[in-house]
PDB file of N, H, CA, C and O in Angstrom:
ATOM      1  N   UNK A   1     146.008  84.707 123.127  1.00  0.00           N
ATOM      2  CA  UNK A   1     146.016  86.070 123.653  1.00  0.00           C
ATOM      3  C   UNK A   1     145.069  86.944 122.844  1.00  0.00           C
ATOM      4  O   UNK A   1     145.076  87.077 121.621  1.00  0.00           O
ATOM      5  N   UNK A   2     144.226  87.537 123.754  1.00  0.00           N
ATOM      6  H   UNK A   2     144.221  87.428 124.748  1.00  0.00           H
ATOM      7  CA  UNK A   2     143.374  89.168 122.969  1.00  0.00           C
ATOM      8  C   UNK A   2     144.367  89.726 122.270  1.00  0.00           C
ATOM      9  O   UNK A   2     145.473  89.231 122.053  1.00  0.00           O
ATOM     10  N   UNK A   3     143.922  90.853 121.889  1.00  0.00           N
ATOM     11  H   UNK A   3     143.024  91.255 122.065  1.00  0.00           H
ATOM     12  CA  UNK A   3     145.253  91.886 121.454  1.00  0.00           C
ATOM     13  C   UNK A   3     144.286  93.241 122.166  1.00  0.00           C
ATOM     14  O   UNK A   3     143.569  94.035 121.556  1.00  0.00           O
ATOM     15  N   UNK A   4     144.513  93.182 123.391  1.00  0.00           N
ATOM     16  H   UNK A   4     145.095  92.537 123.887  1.00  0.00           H
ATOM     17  CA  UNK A   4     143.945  94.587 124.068  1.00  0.00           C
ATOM     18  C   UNK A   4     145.494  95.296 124.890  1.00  0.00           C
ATOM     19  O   UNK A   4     145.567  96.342 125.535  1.00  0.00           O
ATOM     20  N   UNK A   5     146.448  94.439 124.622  1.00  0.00           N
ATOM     21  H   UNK A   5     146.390  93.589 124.099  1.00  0.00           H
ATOM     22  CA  UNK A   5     147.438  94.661 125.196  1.00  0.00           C
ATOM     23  C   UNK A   5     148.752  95.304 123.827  1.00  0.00           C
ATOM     24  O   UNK A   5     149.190  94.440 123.067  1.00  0.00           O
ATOM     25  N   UNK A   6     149.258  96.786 123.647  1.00  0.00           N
ATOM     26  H   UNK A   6     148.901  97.487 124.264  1.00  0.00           H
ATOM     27  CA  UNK A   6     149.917  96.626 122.864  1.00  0.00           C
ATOM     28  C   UNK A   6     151.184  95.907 123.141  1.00  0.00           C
ATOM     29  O   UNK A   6     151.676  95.577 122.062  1.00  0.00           O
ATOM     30  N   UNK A   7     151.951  95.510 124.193  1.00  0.00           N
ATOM     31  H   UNK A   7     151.551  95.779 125.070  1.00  0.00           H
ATOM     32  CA  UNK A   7     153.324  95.276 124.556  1.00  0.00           C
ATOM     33  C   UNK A   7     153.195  93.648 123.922  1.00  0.00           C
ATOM     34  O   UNK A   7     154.090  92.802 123.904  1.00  0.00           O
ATOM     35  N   UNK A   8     151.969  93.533 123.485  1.00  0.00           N
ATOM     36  H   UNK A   8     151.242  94.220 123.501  1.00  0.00           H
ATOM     37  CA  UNK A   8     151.579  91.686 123.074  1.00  0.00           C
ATOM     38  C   UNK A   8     151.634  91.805 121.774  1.00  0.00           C
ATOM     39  O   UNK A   8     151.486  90.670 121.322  1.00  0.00           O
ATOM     40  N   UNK A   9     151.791  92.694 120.774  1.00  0.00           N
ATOM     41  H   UNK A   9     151.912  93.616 121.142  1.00  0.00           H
ATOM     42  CA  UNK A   9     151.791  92.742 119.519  1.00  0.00           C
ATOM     43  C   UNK A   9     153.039  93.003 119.008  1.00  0.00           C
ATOM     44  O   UNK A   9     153.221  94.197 119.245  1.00  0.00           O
ATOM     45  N   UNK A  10     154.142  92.499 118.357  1.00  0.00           N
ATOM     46  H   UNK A  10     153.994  91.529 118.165  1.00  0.00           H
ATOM     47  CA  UNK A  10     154.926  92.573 117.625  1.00  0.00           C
ATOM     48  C   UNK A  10     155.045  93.059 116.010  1.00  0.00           C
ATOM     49  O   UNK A  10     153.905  93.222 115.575  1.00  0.00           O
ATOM     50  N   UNK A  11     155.742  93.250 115.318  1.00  0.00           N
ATOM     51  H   UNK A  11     156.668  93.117 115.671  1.00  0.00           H
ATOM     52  CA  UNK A  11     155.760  93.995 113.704  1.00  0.00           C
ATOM     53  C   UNK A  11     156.233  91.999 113.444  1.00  0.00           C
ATOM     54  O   UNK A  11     157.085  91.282 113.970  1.00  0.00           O
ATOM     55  N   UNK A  12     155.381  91.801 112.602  1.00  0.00           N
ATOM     56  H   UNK A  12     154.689  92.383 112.175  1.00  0.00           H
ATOM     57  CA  UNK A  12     155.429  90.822 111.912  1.00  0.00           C
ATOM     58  C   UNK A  12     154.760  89.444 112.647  1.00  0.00           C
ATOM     59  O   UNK A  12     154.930  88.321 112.172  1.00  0.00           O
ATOM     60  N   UNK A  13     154.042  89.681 113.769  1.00  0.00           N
ATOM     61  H   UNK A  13     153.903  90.594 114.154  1.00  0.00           H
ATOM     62  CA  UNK A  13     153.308  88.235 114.293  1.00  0.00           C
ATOM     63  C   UNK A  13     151.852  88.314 113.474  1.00  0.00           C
ATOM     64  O   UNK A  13     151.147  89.208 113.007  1.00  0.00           O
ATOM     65  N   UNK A  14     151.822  87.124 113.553  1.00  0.00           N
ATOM     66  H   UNK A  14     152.395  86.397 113.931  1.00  0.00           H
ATOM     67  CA  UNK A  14     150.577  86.640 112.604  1.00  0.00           C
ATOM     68  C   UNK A  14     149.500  86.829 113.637  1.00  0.00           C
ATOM     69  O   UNK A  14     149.656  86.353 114.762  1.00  0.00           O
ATOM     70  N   UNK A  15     148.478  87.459 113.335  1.00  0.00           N
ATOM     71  H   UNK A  15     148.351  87.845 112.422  1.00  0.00           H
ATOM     72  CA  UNK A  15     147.004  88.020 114.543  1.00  0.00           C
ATOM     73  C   UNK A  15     145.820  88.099 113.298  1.00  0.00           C
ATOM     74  O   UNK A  15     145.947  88.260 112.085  1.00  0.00           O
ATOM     75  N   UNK A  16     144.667  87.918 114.127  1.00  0.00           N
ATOM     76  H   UNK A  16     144.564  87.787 115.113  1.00  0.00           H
ATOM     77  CA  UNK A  16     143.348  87.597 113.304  1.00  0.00           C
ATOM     78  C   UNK A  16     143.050  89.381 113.464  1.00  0.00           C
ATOM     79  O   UNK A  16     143.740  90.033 114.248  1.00  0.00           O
ATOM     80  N   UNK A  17     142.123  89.939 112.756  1.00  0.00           N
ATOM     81  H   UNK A  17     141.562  89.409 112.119  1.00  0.00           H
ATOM     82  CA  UNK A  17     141.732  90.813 112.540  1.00  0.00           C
ATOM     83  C   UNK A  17     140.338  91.443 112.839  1.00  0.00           C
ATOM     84  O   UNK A  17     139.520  90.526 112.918  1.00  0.00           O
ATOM     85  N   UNK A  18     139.895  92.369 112.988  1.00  0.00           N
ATOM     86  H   UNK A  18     140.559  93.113 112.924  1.00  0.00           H
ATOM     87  CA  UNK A  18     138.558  92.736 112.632  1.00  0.00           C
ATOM     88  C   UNK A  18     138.177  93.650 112.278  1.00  0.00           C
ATOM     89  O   UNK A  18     137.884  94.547 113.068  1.00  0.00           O
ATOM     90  N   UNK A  19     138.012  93.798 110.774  1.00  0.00           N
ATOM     91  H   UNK A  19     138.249  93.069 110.132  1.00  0.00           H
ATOM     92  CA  UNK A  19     138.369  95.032 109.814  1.00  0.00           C
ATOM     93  C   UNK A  19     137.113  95.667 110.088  1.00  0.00           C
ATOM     94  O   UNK A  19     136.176  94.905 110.327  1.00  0.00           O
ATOM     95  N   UNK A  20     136.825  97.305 110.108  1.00  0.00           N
ATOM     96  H   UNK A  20     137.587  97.923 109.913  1.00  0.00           H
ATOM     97  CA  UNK A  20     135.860  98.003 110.243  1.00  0.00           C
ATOM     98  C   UNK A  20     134.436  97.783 109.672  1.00  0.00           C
ATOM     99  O   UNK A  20     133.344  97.859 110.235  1.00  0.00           O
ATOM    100  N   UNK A  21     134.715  97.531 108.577  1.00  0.00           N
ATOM    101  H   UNK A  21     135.602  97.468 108.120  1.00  0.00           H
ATOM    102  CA  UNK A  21     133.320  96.922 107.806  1.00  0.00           C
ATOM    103  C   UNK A  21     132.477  95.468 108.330  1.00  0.00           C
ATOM    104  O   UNK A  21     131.298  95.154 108.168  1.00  0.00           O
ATOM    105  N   UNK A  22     133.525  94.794 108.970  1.00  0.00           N
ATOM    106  H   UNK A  22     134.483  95.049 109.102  1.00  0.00           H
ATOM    107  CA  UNK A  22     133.288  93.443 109.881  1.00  0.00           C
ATOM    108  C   UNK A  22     132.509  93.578 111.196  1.00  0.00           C
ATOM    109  O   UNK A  22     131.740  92.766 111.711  1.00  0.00           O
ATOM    110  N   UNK A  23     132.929  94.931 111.668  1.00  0.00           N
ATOM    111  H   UNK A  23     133.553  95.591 111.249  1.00  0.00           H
ATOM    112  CA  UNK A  23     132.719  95.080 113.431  1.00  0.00           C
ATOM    113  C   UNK A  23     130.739  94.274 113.526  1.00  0.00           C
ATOM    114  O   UNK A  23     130.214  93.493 114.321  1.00  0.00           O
ATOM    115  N   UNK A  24     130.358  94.814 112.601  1.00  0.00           N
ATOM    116  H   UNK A  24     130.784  95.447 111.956  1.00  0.00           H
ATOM    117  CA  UNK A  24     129.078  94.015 112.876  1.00  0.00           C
ATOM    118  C   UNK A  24     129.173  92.450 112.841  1.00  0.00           C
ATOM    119  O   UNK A  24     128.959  91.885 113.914  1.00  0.00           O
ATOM    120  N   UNK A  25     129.331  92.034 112.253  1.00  0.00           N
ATOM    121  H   UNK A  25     129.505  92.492 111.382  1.00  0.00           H
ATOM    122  CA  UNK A  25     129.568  90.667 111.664  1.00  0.00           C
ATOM    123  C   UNK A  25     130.544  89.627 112.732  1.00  0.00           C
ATOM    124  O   UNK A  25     130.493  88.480 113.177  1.00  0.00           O
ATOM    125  N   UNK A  26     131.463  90.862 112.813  1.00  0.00           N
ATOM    126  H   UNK A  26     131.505  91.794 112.452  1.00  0.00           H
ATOM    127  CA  UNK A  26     132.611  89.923 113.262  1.00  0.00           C
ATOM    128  C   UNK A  26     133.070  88.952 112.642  1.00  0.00           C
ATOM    129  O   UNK A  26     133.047  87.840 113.170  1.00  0.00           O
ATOM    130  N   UNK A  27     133.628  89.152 111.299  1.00  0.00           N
ATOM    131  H   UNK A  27     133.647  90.055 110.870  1.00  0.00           H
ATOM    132  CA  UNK A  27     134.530  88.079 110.275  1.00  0.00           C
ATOM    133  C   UNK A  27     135.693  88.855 110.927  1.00  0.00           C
ATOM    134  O   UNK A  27     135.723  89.988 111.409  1.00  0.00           O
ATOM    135  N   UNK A  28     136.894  87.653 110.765  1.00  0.00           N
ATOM    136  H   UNK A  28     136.869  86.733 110.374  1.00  0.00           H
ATOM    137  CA  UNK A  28     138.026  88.071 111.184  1.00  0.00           C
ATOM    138  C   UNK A  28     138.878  87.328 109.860  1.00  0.00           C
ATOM    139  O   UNK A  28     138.709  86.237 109.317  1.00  0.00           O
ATOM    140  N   UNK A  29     140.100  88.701 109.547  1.00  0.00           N
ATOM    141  H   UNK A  29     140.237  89.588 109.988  1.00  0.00           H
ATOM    142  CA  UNK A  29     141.135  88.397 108.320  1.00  0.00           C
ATOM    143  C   UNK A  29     142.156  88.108 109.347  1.00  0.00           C
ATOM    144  O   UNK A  29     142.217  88.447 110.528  1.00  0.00           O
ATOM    145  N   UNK A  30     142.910  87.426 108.639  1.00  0.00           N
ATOM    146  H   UNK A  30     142.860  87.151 107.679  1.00  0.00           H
ATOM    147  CA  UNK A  30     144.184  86.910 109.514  1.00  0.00           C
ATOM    148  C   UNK A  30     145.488  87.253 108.225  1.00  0.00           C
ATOM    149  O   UNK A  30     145.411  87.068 107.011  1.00  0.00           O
ATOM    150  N   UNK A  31     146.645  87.808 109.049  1.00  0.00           N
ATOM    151  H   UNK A  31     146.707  87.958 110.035  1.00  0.00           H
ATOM    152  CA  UNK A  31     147.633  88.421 108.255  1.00  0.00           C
ATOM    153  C   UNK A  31     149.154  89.003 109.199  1.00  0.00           C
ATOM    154  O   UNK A  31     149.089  88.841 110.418  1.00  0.00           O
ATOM    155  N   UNK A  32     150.299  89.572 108.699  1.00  0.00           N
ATOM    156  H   UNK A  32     150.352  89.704 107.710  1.00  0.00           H
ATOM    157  CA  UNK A  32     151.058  89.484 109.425  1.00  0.00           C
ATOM    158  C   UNK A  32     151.550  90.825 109.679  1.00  0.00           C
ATOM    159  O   UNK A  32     151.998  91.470 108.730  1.00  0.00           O
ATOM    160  N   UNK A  33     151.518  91.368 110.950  1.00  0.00           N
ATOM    161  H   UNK A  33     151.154  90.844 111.720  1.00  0.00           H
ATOM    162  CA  UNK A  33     151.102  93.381 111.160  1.00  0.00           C
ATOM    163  C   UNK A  33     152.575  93.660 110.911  1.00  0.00           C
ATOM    164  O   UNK A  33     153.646  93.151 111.241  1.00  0.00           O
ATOM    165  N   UNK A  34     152.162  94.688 110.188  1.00  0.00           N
ATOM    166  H   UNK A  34     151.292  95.102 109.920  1.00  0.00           H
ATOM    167  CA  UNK A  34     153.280  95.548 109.692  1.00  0.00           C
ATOM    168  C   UNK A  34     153.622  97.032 109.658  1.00  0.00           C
ATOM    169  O   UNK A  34     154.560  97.627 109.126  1.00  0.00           O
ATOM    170  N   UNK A  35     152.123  97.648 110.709  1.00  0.00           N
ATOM    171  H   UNK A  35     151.362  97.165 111.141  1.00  0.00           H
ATOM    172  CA  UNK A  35     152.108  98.975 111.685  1.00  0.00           C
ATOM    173  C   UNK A  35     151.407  98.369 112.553  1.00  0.00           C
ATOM    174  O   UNK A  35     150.582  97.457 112.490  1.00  0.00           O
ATOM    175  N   UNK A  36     152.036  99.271 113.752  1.00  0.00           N
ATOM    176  H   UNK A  36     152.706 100.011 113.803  1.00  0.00           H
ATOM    177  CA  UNK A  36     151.039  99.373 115.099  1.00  0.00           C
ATOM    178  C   UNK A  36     150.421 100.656 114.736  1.00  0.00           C
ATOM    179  O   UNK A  36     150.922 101.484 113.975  1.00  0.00           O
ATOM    180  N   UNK A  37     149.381 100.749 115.294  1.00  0.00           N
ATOM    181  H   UNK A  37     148.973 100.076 115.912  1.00  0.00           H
ATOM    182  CA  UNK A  37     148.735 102.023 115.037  1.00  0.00           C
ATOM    183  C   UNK A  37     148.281 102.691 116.427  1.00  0.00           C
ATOM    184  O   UNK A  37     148.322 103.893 116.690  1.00  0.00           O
ATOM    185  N   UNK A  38     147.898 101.784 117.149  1.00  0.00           N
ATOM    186  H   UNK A  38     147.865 100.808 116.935  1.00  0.00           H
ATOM    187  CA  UNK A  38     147.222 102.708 118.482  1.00  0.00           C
ATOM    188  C   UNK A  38     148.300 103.226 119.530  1.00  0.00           C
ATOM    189  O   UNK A  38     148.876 102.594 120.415  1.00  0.00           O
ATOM    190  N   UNK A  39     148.352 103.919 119.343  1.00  0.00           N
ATOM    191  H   UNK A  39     147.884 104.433 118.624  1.00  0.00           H
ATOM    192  CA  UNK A  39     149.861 104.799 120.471  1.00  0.00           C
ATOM    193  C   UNK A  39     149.741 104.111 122.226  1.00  0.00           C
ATOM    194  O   UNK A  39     150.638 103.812 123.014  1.00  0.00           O
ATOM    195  N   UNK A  40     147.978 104.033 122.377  1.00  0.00           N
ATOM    196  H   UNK A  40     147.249 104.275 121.737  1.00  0.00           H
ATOM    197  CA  UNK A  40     148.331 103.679 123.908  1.00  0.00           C
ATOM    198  C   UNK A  40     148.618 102.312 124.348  1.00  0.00           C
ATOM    199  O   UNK A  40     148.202 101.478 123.544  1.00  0.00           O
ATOM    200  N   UNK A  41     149.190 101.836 125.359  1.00  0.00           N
ATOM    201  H   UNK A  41     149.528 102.513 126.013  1.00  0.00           H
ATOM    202  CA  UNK A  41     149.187 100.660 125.899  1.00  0.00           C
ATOM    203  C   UNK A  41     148.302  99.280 126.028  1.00  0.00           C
ATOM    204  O   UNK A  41     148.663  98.105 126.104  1.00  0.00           O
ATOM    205  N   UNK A  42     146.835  99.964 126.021  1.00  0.00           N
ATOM    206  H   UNK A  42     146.541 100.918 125.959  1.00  0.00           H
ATOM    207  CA  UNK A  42     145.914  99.402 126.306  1.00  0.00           C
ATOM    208  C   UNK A  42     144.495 100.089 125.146  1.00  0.00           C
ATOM    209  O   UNK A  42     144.347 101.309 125.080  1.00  0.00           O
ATOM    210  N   UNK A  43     143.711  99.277 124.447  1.00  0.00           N
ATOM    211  H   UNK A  43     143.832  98.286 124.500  1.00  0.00           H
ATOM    212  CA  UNK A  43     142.467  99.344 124.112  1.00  0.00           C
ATOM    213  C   UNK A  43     141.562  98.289 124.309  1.00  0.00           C
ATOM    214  O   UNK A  43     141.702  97.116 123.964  1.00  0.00           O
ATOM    215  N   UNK A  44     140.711  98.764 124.839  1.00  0.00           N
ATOM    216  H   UNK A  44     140.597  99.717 125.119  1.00  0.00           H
ATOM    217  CA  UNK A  44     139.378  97.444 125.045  1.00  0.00           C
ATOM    218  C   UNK A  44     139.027  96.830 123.743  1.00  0.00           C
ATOM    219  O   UNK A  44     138.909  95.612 123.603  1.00  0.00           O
ATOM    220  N   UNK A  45     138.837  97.830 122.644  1.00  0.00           N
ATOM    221  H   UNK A  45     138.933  98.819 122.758  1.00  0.00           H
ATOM    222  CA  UNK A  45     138.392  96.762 121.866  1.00  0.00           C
ATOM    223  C   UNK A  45     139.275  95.907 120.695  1.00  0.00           C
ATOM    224  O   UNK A  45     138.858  95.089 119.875  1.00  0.00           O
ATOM    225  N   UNK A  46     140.743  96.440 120.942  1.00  0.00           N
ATOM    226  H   UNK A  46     141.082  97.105 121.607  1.00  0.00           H
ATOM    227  CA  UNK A  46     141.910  95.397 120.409  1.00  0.00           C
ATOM    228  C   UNK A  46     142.663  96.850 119.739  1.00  0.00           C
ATOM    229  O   UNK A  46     142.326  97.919 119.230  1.00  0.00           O
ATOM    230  N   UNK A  47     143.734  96.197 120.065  1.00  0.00           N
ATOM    231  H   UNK A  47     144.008  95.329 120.479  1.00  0.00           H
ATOM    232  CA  UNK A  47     144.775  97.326 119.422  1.00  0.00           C
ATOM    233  C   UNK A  47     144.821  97.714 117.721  1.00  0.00           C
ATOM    234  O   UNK A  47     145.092  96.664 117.138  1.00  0.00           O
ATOM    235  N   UNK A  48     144.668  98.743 116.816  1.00  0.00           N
ATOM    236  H   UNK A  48     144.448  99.596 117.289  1.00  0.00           H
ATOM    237  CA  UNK A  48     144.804  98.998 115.946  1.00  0.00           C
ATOM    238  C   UNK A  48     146.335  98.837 115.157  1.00  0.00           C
ATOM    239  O   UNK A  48     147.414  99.329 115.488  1.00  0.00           O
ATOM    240  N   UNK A  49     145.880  97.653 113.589  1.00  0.00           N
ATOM    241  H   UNK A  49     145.004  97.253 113.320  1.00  0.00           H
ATOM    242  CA  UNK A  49     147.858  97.617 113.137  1.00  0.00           C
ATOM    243  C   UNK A  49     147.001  97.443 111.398  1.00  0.00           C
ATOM    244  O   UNK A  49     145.930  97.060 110.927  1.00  0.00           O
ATOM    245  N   UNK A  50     148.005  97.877 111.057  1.00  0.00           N
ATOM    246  H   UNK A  50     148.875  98.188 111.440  1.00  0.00           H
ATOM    247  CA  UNK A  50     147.805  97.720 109.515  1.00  0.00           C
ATOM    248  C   UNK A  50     149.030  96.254 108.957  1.00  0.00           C
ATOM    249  O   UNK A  50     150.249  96.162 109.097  1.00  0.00           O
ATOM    250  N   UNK A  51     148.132  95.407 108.389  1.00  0.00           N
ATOM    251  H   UNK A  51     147.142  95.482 108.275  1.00  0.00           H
ATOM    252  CA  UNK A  51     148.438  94.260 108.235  1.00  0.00           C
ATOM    253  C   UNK A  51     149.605  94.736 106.578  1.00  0.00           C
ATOM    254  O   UNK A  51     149.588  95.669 105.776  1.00  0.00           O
ATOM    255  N   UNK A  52     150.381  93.612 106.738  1.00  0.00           N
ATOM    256  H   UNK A  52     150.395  92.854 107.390  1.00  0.00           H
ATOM    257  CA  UNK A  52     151.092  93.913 105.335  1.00  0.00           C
ATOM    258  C   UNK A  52     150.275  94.435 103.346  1.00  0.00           C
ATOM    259  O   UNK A  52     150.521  95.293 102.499  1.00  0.00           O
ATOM    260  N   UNK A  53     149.244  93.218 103.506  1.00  0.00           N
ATOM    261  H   UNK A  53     149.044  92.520 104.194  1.00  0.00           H
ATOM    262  CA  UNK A  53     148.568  94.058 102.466  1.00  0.00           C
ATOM    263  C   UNK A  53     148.018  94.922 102.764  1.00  0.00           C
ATOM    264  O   UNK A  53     147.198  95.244 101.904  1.00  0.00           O
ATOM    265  N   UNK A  54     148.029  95.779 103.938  1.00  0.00           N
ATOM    266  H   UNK A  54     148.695  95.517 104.637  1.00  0.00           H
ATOM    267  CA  UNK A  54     147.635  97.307 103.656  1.00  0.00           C
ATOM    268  C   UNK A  54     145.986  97.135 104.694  1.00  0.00           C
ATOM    269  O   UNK A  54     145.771  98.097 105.430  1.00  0.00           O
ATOM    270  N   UNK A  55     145.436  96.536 104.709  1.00  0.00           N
ATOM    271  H   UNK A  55     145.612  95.754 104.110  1.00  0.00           H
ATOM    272  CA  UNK A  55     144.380  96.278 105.387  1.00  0.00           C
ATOM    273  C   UNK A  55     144.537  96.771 107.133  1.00  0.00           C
ATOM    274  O   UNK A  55     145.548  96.533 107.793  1.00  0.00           O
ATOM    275  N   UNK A  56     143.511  97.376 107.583  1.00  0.00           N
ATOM    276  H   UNK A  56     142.689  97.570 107.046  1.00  0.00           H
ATOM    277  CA  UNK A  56     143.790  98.784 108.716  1.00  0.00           C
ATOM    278  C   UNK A  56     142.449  98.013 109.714  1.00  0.00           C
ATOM    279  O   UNK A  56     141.261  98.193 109.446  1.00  0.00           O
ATOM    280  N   UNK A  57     142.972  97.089 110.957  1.00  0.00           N
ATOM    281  H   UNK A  57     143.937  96.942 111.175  1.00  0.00           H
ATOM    282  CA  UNK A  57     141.835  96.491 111.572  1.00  0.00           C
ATOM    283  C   UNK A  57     142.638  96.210 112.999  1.00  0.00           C
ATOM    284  O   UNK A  57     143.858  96.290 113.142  1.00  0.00           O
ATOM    285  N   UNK A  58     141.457  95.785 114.243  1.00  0.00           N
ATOM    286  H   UNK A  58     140.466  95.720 114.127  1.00  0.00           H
ATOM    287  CA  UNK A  58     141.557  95.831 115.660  1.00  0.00           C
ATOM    288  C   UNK A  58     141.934  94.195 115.732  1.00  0.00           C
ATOM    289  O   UNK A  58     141.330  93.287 115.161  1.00  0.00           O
ATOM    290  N   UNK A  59     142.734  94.121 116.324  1.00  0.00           N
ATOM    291  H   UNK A  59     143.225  94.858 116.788  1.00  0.00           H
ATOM    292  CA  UNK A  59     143.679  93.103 116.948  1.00  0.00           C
ATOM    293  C   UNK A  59     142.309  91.992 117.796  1.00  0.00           C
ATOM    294  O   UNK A  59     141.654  92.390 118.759  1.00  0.00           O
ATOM    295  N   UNK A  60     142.178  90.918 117.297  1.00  0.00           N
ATOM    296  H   UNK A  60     142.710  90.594 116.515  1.00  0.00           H
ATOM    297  CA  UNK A  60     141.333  90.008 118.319  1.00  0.00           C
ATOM    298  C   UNK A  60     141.661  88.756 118.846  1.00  0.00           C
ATOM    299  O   UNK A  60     141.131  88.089 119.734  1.00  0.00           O
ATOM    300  N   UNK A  61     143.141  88.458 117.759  1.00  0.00           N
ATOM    301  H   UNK A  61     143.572  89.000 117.037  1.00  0.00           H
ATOM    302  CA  UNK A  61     143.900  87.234 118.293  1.00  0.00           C
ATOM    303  C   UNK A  61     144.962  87.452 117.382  1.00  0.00           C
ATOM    304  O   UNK A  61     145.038  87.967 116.267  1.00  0.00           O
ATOM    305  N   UNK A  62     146.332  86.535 118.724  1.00  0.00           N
ATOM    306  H   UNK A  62     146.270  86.117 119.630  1.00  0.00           H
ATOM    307  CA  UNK A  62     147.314  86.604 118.387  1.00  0.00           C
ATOM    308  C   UNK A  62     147.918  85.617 118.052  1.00  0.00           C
ATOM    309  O   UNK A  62     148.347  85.120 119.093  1.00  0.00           O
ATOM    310  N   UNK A  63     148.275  84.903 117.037  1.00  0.00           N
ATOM    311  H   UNK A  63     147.927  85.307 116.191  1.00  0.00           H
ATOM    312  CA  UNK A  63     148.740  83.766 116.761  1.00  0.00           C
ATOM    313  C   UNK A  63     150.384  83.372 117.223  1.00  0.00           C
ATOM    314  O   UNK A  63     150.678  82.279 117.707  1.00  0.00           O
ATOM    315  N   UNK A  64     151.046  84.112 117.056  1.00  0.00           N
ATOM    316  H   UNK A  64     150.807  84.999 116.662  1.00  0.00           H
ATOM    317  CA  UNK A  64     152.615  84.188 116.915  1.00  0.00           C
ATOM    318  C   UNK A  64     152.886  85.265 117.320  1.00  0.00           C
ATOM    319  O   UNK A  64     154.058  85.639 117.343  1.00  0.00           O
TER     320      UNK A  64
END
């Protein structure tokens, strides 16, 4: 699954990342979300969650 869908993201599923400094690159951190951040339902370019160590990046896969 993308993560363009928030109702697909849970507090604690493991999802790959793509931290702001990445968006060029596209390296993805993988970690286990521990905020949702984007209020709406839907973002094209992946829902915003702050991963447990604190790290603040757009949702690009969902593992769990």
């Amino acid at each position: 699954m993308d993560g363009t869908q928030r109702e697909d993201i849970k507090i604690g599923s493991e999802v790959s990342i793509v931290l702001k400094k990445d968006q060029r690159s596209g390296n993805l951190t993988e970690g286990v979300v521990k905020d949702i951040l984007t209020k709406s339902s839907y973002h094209p370019h992946g829902i915003k969650v702050r991963l447990e160590d604190g790290q603040v990046g757009r949702v690009k896969e969902i593992k769990s």
